[in-house]
C-alpha positions as CSV (number, residue, x, y, z in Angstrom):
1,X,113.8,103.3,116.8
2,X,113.4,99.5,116.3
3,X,112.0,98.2,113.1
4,X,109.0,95.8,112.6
5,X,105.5,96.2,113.9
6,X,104.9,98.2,117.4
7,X,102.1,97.4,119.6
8,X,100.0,100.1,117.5
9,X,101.1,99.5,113.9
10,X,97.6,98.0,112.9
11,X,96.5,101.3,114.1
12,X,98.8,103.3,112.4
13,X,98.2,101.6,109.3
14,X,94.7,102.8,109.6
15,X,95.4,106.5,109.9
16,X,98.1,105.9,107.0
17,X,95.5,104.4,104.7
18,X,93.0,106.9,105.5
19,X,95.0,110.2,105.1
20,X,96.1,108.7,102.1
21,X,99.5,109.9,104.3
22,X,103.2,109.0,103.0
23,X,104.1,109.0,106.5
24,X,102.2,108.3,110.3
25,X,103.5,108.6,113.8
26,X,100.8,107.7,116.0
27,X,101.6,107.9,119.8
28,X,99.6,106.5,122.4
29,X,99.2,107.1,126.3
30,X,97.6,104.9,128.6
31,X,96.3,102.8,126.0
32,X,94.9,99.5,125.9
33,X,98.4,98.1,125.1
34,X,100.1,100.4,127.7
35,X,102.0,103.2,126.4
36,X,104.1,102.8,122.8
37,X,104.1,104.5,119.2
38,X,104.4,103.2,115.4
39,X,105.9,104.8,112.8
40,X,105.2,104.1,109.2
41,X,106.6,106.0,106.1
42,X,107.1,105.5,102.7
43,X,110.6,106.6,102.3
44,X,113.6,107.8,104.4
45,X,113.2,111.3,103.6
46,X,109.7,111.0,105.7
47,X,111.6,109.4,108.6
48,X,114.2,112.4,108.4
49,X,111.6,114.9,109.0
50,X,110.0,113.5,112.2
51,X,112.7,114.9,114.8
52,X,112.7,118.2,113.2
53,X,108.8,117.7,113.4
54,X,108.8,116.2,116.8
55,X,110.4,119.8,118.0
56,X,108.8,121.9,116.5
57,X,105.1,119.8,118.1
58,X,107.1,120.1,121.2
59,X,108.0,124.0,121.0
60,X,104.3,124.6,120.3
61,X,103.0,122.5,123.1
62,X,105.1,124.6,125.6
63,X,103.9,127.9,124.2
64,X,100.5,126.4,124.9
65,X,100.7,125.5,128.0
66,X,101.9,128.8,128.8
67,X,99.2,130.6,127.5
68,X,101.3,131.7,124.0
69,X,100.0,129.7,121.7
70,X,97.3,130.5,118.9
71,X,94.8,127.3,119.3
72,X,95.1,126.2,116.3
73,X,96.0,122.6,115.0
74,X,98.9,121.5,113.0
């Protein structure tokens, strides 16, 4: 993952400021700027979580679109 601002970092920092968050990854698809991400955390142990979090998003998505999930929201 590189470091410095992505194409949606002003974005992210947005949704970091407003969930008063410690940690954002916001992910965007066909966007105005094309496809990209930003990732913003406070500390190292919040970057340590996201593949673990990333899998686990991943694992629920597939139950979903095979009809096991529980439609809820993380």
């Amino acid at each position: 993952m590189p470091a410095g601002a992505g194409k949606y970092d002003d974005l992210a920092t947005v949704v970091r400021v407003q969930a008063r968050a410690r940690g954002v990854l916001v992910m965007v698809i066909e966007g105005a700027l094309g496809n990209g991400f930003s990732v913003q955390a406070t500390d190292m142990k919040v970057i340590a979580a996201l593949p673990g979090l990333l899998r686990e998003m991943a694992d629920e998505i597939e139950r979903d679109q095979k009809g096991g999930g529980d439609g809820k929201d993380s």
